[in-house]
C-alpha positions as CSV (number, residue, x, y, z in Angstrom):
1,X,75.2,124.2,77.8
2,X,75.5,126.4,81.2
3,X,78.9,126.2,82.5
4,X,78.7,126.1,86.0
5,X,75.5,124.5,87.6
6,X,74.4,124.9,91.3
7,X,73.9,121.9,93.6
8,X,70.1,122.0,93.1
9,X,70.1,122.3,89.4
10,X,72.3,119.3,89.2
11,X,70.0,117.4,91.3
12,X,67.7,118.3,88.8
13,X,69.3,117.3,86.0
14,X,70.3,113.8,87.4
15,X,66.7,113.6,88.0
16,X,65.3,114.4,84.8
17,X,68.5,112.1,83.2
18,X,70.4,114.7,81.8
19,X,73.5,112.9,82.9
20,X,75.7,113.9,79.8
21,X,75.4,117.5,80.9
22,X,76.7,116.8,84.6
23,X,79.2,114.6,83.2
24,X,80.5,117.6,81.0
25,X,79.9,120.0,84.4
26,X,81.7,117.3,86.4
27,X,85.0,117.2,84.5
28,X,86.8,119.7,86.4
29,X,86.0,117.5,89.9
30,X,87.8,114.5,87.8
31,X,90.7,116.5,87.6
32,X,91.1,118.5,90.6
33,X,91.4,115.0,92.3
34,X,93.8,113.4,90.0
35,X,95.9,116.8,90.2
36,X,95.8,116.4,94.6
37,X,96.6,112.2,93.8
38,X,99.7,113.3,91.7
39,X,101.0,116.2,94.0
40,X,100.6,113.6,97.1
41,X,102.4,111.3,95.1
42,X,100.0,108.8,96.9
43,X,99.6,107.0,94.0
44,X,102.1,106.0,91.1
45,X,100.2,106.1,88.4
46,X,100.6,109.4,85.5
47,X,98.3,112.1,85.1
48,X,96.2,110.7,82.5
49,X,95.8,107.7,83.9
50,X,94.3,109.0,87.2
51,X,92.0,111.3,84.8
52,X,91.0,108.4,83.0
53,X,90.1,106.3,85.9
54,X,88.2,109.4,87.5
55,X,86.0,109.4,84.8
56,X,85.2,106.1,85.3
57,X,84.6,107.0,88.6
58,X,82.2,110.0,87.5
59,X,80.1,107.9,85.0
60,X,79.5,105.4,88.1
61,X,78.7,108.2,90.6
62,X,76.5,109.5,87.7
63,X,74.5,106.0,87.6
64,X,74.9,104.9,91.3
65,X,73.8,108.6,92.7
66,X,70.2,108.6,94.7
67,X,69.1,112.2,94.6
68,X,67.1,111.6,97.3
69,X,69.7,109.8,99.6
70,X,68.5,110.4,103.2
71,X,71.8,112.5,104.0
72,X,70.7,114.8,102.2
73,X,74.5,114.6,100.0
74,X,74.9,117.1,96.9
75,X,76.2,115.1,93.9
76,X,79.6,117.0,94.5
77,X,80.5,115.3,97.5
78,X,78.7,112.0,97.0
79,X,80.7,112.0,93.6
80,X,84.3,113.0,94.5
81,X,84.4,110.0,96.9
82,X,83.0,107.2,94.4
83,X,85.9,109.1,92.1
């Protein structure tokens, strides 16, 4: 497993349906938002439970994502507002 994958070869990989491995790349993204959420205090819910819906949110990005999407959106950005 690489640890940090560009844009492109994510694209790739959601292509080819290696979505485990951009699930495991995508972890950090999960909690780099839940971390903002909490320091905001936008939201009342604890750590854990904003990582744990995140990663709900990641594994729906990971299914709903089109590759091809005519705005031409990495997975990145596409995936950190679905999270």
């Amino acid at each position: 497993m690489k640890v940090k994958y560009s844009q492109e070869e994510v694209t790739q990989l959601l292509i080819d349906g290696n979505h485990n491995e951009v699930a495991t790349n995508s972890i950090g993204l999960v909690k780099s938002i839940a971390l903002r959420l909490v320091e905001l205090d936008t939201v009342k819910l604890d750590l854990d439970s904003l990582i744990s819906a995140g990663m709900l949110g990641l594994a729906n990005a990971l299914t709903s994502f089109d590759p091809y999407n005519e705005y031409n959106s990495t997975f990145a950005t596409y995936a950190s507002k679905v999270i």
